[in-house]
LOLO-331137 format. One record per residue (C-alpha): residue number from 1; chain; x, y, z. Coordinates in pm, 1 decimal. Layout:
% LOLO-331137
<rec num="NUM" cadena="A" c1="X" c2="Y" c3="Z"/>
...
***
This chain:
% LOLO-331137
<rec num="1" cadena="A" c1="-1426.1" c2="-1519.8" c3="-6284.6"/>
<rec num="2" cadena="A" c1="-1554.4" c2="-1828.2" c3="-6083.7"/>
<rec num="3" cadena="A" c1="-1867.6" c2="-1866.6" c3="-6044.7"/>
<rec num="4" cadena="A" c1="-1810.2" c2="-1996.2" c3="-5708.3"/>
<rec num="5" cadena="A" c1="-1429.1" c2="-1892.7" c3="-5594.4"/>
<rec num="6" cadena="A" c1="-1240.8" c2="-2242.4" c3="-5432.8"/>
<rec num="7" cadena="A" c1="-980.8" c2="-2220.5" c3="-5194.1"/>
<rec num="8" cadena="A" c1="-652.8" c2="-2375.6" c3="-5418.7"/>
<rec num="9" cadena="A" c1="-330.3" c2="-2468.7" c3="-5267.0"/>
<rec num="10" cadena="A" c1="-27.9" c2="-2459.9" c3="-5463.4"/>
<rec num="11" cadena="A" c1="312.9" c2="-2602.3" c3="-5411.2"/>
<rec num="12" cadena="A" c1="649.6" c2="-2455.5" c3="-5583.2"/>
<rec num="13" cadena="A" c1="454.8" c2="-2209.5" c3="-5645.7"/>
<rec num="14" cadena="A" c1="741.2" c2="-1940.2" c3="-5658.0"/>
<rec num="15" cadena="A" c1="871.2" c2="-1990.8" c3="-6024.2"/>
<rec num="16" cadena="A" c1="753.9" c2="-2132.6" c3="-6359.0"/>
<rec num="17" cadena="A" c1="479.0" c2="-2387.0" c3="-6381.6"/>
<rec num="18" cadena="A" c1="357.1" c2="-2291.8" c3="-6023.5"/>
<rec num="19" cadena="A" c1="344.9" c2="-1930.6" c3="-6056.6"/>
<rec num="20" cadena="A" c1="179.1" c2="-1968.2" c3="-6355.9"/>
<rec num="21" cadena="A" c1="-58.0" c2="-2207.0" c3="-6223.6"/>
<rec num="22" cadena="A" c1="-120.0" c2="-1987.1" c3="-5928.1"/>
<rec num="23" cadena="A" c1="-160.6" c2="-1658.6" c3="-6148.1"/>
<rec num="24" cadena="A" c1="-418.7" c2="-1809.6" c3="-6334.8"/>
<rec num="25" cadena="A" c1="-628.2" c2="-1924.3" c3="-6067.4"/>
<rec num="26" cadena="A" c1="-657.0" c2="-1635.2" c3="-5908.5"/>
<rec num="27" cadena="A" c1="-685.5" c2="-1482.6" c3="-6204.3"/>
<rec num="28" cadena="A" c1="-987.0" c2="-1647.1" c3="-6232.9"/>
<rec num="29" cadena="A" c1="-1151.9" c2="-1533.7" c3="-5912.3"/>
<rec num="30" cadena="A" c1="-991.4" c2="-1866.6" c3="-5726.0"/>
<rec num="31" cadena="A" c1="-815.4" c2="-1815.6" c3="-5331.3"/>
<rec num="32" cadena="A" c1="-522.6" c2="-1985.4" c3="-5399.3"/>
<rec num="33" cadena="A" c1="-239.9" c2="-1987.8" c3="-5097.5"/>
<rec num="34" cadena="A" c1="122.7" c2="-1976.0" c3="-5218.2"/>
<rec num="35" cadena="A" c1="398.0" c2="-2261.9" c3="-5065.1"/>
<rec num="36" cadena="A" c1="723.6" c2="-2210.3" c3="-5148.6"/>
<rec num="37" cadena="A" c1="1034.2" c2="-2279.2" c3="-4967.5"/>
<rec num="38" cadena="A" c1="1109.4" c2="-1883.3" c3="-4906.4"/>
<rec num="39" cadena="A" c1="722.1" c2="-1805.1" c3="-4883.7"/>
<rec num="40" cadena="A" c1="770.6" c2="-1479.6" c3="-5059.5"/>
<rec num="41" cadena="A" c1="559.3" c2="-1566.4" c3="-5403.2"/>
<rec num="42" cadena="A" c1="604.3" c2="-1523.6" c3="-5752.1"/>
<rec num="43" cadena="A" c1="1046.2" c2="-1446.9" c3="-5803.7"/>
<rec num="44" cadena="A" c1="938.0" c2="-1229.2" c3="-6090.3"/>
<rec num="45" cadena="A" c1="804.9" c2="-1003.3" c3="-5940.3"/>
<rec num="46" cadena="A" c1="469.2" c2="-1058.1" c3="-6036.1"/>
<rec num="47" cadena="A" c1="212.9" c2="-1107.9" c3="-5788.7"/>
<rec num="48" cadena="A" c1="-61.7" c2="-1313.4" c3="-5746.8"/>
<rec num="49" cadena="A" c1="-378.7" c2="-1106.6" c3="-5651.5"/>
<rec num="50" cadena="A" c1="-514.8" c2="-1202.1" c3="-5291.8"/>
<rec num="51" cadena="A" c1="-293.7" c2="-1481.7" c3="-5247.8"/>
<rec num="52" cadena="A" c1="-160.6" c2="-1624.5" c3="-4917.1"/>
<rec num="53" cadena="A" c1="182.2" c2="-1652.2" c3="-4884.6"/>
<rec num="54" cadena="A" c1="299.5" c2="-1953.6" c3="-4707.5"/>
<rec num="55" cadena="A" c1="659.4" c2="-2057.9" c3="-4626.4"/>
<rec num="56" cadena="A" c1="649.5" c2="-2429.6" c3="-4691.9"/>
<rec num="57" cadena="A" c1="958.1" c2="-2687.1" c3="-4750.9"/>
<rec num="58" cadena="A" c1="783.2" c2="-3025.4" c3="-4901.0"/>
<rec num="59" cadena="A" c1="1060.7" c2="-3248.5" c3="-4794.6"/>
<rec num="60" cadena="A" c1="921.4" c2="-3171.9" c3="-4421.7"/>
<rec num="61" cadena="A" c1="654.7" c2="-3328.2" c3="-4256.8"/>
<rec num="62" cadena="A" c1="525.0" c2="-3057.6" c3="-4005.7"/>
<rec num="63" cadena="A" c1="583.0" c2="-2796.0" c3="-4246.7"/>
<rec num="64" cadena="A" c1="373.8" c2="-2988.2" c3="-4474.4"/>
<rec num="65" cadena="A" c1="106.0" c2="-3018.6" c3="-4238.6"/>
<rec num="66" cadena="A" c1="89.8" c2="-2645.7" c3="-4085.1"/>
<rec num="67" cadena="A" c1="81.8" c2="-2481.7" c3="-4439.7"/>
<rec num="68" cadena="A" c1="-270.7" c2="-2629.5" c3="-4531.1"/>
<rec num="69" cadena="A" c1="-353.4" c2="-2582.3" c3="-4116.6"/>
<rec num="70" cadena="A" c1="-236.9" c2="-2210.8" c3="-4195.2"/>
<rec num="71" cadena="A" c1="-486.7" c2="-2221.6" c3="-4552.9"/>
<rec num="72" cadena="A" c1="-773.8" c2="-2346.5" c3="-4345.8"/>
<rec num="73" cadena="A" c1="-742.6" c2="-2108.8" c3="-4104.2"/>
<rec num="74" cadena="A" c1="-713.9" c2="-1777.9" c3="-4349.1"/>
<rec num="75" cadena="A" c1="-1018.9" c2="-1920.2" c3="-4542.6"/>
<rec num="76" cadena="A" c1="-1225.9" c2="-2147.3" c3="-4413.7"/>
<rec num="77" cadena="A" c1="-1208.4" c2="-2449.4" c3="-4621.2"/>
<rec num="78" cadena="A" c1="-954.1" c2="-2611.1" c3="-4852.6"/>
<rec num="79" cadena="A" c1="-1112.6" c2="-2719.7" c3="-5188.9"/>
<rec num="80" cadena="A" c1="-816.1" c2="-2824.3" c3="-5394.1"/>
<rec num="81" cadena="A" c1="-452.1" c2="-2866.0" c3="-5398.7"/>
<rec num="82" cadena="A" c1="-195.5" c2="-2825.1" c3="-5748.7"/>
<rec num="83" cadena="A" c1="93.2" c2="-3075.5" c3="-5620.7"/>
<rec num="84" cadena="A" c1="380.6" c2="-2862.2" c3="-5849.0"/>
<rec num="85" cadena="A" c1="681.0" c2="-2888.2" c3="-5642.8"/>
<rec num="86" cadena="A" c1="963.1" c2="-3090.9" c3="-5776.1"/>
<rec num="87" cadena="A" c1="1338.5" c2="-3183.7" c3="-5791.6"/>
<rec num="88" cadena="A" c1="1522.6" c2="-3247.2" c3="-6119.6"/>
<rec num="89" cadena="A" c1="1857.6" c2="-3383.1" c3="-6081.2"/>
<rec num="90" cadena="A" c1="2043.8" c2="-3545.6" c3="-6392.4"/>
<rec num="91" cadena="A" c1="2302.2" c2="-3821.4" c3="-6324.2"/>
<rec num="92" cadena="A" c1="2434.3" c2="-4120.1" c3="-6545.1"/>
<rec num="93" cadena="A" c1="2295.1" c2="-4385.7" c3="-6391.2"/>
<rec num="94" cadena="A" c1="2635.0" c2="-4606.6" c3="-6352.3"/>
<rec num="95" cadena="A" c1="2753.2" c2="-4324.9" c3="-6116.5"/>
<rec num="96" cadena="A" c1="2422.2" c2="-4161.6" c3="-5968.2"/>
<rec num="97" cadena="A" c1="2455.4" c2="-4166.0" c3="-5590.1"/>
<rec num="98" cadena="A" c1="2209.0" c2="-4316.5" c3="-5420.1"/>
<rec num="99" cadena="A" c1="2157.3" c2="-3996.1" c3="-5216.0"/>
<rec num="100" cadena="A" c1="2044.1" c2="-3846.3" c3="-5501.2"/>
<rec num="101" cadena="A" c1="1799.4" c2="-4061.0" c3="-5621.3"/>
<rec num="102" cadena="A" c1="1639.1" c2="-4081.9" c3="-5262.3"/>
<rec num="103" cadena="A" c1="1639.2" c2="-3676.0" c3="-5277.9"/>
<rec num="104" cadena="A" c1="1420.2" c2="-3674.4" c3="-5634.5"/>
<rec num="105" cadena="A" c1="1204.0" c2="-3936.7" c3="-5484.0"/>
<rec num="106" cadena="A" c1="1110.7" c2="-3740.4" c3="-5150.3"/>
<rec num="107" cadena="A" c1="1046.6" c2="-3443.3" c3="-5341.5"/>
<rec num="108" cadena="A" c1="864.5" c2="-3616.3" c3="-5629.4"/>
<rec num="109" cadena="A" c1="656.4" c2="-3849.6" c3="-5456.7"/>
<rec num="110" cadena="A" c1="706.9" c2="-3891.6" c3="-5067.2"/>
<rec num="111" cadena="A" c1="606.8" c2="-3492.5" c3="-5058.5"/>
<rec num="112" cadena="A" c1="303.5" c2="-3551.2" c3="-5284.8"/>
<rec num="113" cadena="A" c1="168.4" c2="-3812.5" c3="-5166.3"/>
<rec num="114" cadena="A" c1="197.8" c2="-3653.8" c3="-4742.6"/>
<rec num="115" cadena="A" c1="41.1" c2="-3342.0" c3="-4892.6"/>
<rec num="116" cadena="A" c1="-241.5" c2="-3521.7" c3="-5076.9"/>
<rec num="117" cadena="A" c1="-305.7" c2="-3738.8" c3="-4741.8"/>
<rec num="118" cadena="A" c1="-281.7" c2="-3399.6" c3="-4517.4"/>
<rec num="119" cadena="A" c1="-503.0" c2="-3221.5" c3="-4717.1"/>
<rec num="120" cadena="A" c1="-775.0" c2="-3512.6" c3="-4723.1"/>
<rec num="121" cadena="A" c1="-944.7" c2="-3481.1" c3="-4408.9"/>
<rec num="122" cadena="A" c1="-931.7" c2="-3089.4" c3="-4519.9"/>
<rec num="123" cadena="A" c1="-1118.6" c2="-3195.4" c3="-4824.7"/>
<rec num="124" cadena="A" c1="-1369.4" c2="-3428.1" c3="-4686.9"/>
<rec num="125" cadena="A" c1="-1462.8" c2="-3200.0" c3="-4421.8"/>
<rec num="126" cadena="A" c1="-1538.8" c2="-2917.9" c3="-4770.2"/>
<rec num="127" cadena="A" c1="-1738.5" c2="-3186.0" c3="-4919.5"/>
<rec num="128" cadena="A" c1="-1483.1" c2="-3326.4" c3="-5198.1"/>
<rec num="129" cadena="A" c1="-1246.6" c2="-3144.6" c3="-5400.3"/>
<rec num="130" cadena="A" c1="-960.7" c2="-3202.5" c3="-5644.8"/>
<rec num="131" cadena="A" c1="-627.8" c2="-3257.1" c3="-5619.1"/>
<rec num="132" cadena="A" c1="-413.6" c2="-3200.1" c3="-5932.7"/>
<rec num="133" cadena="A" c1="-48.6" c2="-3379.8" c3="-5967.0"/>
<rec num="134" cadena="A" c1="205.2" c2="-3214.2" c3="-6162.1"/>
<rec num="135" cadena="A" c1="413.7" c2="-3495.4" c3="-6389.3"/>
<rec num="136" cadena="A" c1="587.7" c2="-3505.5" c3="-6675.4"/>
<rec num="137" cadena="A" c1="590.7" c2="-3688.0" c3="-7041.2"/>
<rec num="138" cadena="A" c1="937.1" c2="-3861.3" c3="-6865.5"/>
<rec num="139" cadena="A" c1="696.4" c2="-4130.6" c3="-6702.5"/>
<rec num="140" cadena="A" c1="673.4" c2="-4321.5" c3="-7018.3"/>
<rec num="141" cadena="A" c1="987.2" c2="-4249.2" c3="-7181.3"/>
<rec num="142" cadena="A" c1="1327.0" c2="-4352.6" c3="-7179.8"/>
<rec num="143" cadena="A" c1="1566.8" c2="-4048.4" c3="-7102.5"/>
<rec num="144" cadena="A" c1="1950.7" c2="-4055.6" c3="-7063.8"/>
<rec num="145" cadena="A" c1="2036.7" c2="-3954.6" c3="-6716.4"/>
<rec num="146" cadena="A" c1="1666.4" c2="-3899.7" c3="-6548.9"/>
<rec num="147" cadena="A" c1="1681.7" c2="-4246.9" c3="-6400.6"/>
<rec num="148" cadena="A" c1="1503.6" c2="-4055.3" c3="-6098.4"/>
<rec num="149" cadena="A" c1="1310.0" c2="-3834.6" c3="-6235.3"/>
<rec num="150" cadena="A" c1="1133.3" c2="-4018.6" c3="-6443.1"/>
<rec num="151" cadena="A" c1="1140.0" c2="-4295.9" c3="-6204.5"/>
<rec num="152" cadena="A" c1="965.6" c2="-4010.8" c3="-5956.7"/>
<rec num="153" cadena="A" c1="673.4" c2="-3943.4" c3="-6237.9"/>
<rec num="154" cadena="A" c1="595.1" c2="-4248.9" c3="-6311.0"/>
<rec num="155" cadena="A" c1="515.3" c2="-4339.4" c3="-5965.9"/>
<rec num="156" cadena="A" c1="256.2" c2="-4031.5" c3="-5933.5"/>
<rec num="157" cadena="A" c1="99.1" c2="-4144.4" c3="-6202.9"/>
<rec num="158" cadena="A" c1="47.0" c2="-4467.4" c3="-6015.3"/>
<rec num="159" cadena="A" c1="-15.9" c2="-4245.0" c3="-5704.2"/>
<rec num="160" cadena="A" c1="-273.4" c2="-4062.5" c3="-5856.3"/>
<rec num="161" cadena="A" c1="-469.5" c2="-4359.2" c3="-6002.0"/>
<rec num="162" cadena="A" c1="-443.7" c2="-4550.9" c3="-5641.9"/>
<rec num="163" cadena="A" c1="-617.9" c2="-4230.9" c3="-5443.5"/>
<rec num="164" cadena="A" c1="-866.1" c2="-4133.2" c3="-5706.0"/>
<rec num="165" cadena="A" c1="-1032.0" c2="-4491.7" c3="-5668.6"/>
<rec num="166" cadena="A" c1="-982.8" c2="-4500.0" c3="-5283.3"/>
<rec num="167" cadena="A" c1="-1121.1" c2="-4142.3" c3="-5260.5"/>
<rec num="168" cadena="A" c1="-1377.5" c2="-4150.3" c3="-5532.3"/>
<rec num="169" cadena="A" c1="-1709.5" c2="-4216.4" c3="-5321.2"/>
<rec num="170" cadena="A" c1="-1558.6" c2="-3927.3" c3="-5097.3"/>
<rec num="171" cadena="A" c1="-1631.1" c2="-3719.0" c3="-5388.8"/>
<rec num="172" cadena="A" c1="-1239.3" c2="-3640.0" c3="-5441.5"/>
<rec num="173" cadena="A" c1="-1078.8" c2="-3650.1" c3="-5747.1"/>
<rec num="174" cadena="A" c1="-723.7" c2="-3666.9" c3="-5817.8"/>
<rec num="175" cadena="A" c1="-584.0" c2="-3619.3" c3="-6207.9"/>
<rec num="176" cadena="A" c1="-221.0" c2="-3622.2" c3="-6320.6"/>
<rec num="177" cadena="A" c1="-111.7" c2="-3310.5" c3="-6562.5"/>
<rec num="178" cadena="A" c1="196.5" c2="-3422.7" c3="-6780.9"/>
<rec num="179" cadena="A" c1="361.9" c2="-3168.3" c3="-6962.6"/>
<rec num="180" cadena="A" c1="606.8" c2="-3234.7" c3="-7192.0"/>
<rec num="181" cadena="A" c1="885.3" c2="-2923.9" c3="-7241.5"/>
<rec num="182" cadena="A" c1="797.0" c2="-2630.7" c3="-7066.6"/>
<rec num="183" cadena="A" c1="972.6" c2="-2288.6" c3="-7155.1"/>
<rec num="184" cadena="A" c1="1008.8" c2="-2143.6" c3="-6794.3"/>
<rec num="185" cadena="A" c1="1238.8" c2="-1879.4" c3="-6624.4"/>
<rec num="186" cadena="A" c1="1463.0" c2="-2176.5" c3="-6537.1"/>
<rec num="187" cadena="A" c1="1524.5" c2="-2322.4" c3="-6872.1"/>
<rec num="188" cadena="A" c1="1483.1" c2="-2028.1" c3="-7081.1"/>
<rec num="189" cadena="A" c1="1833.7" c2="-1962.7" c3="-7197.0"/>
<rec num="190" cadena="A" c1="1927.4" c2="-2310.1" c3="-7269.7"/>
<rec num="191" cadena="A" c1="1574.5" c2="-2365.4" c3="-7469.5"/>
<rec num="192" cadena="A" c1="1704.2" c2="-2025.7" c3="-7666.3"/>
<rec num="193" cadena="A" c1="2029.6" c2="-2228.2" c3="-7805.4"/>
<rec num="194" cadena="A" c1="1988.0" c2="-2251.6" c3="-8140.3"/>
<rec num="195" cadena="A" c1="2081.2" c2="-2621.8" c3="-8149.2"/>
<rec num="196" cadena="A" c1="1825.2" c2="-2711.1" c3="-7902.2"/>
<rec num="197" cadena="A" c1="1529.9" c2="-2487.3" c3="-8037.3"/>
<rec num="198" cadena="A" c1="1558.8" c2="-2643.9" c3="-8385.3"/>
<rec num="199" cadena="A" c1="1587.5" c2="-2986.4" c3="-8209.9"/>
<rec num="200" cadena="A" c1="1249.3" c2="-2881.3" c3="-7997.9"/>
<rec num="201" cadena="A" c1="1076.6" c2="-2744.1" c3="-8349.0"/>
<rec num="202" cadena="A" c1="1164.0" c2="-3074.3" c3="-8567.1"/>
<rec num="203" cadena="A" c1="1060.2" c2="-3299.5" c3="-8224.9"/>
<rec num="204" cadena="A" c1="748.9" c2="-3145.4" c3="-8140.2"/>
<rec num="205" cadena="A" c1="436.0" c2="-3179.2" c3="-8381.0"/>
<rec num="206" cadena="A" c1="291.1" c2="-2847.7" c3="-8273.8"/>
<rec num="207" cadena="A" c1="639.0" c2="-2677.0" c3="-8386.7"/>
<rec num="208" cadena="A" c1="813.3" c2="-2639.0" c3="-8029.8"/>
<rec num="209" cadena="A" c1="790.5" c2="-2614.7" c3="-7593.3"/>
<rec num="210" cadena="A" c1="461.0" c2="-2505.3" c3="-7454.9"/>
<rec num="211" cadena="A" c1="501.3" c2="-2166.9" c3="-7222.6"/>
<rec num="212" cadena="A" c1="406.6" c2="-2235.3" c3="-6847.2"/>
<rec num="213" cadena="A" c1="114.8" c2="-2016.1" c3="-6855.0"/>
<rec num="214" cadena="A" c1="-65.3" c2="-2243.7" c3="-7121.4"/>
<rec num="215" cadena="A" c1="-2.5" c2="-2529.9" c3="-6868.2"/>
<rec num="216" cadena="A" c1="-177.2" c2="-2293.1" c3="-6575.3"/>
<rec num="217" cadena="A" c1="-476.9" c2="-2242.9" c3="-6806.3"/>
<rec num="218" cadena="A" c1="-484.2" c2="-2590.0" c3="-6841.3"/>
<rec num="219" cadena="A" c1="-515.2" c2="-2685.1" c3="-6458.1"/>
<rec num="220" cadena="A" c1="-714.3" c2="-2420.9" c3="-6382.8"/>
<rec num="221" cadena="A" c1="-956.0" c2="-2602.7" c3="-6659.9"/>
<rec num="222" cadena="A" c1="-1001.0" c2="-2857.5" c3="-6430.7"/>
<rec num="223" cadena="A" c1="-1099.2" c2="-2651.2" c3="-6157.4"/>
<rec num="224" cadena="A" c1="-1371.7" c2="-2478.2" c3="-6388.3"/>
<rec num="225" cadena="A" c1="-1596.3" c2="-2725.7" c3="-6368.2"/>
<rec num="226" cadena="A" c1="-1681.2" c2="-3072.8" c3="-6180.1"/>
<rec num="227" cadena="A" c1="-1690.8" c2="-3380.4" c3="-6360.8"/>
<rec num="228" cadena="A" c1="-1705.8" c2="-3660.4" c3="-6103.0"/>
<rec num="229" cadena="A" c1="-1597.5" c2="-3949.4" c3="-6399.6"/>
<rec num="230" cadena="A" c1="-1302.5" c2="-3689.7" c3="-6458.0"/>
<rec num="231" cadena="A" c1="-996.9" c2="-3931.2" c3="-6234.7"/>
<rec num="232" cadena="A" c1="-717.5" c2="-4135.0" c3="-6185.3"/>
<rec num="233" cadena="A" c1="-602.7" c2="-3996.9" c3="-6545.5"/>
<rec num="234" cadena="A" c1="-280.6" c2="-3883.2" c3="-6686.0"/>
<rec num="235" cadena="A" c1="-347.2" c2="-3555.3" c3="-6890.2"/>
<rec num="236" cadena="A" c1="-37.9" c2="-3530.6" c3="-7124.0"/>
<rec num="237" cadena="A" c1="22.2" c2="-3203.1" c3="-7235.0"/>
<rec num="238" cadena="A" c1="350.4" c2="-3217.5" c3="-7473.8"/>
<rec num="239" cadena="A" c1="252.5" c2="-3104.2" c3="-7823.5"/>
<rec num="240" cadena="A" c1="248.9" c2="-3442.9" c3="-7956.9"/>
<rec num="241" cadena="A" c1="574.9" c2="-3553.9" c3="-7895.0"/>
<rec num="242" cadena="A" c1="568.6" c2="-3871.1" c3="-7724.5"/>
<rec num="243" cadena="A" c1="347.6" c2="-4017.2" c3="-7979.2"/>
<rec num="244" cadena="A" c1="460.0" c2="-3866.3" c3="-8279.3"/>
<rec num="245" cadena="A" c1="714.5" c2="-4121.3" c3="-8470.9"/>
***
């Protein structure tokens, strides 16, 4: 448990990494409120103890803005926000309409980086806090078809970096968490091709795909404890792979 519980807000935080994310911070004696497009939490049916459910699209401004209003007004205070929510579209690049690349980049990084400057003044006004990015090992790798999406990671890695140095003496830090492949609800089946999982065991250095609840456990790690010098980085978590040869 917490020593001292912190109000958390987490986006996409209906499947996969954000429901695991959310589960373990509350889990771990944290308030954490719930956006998701439907508001209705966790799709698998399992809940997230004390949570506040919050119906919140990303991609628009005022909903953006009245989900942490709604936050502060259940609890009080805002102390953190896990920046999950995300759009994965893959397109050969010759052909990739530019409509689609604009939608990967609203999600990806318009939405983040309107939710991390809504949920400043919310911050400030708790005395600092943290705001955790969610990327991916795509920002510094070159992927067939993800011409957006890794485009889209890339820049909140540069995101992140820019506000933790503006917002540093404000005593808010900002970290990127990279994972690398995640085995979620929305992948599993293609992950459990045989092809694929002996492609992911040969790739990976630690023998295959993290689960989403070890990358929950992970952010919730950096909500454990303060460490003001602890900003501005990108936190890969990916087994290895990207820097194994």
């Amino acid at each position: 448990m917490a020593a001292t519980p912190k109000v958390i807000a987490v986006t996409g935080a209906s499947r996969g990494i954000g429901a695991a994310i959310a589960r373990e911070l509350a889990a771990r004696g944290h308030l954490v409120a719930c956006l998701s497009r439907k508001g209705l939490g966790p799709e698998d049916g399992r809940p997230v103890p004390g949570a506040l459910l919050l119906a919140c699209d990303v991609d628009d401004e005022a909903a953006r803005r009245g989900a942490l209003a709604a936050v502060v007004a259940r609890f009080g205070r805002l102390d953190g926000l896990v920046n999950n929510a995300g759009l994965h579209l893959e397109r050969p690049s010759h052909s990739c309409p530019t409509a689609d690349f604009a939608a990967v980049m609203l999600t990806n990084v318009t939405a983040v980086f309107a939710l991390c400057r809504e949920a400043h003044p919310h911050l400030v006004a708790a005395g600092g806090g943290l705001i955790v990015n969610i990327g991916s090992f795509f920002d510094k790798l070159g992927v067939r078809y993800t011409a957006a999406y890794s485009a889209s990671k890339a820049a909140v890695g540069a995101l992140t970096r820019t506000l933790a140095v503006e917002w540093a003496r404000q005593n808010i830090r900002v970290l990127n968490v990279a994972p690398g492949f995640v085995a979620t609800d929305l992948n599993r089946a293609y992950m459990e091709q045989e092809s694929f999982r002996q492609f992911l065991k040969a790739r990976i250095p630690v023998g295959g795909p993290a689960e989403a609840e070890e990358i929950g456990r992970f952010v919730a790690l950096a909500f454990a404890e303060d460490f003001p010098h602890w900003t501005g980085e990108t936190l890969y978590v990916d087994g290895g792979q990207a820097i194994s040869q």
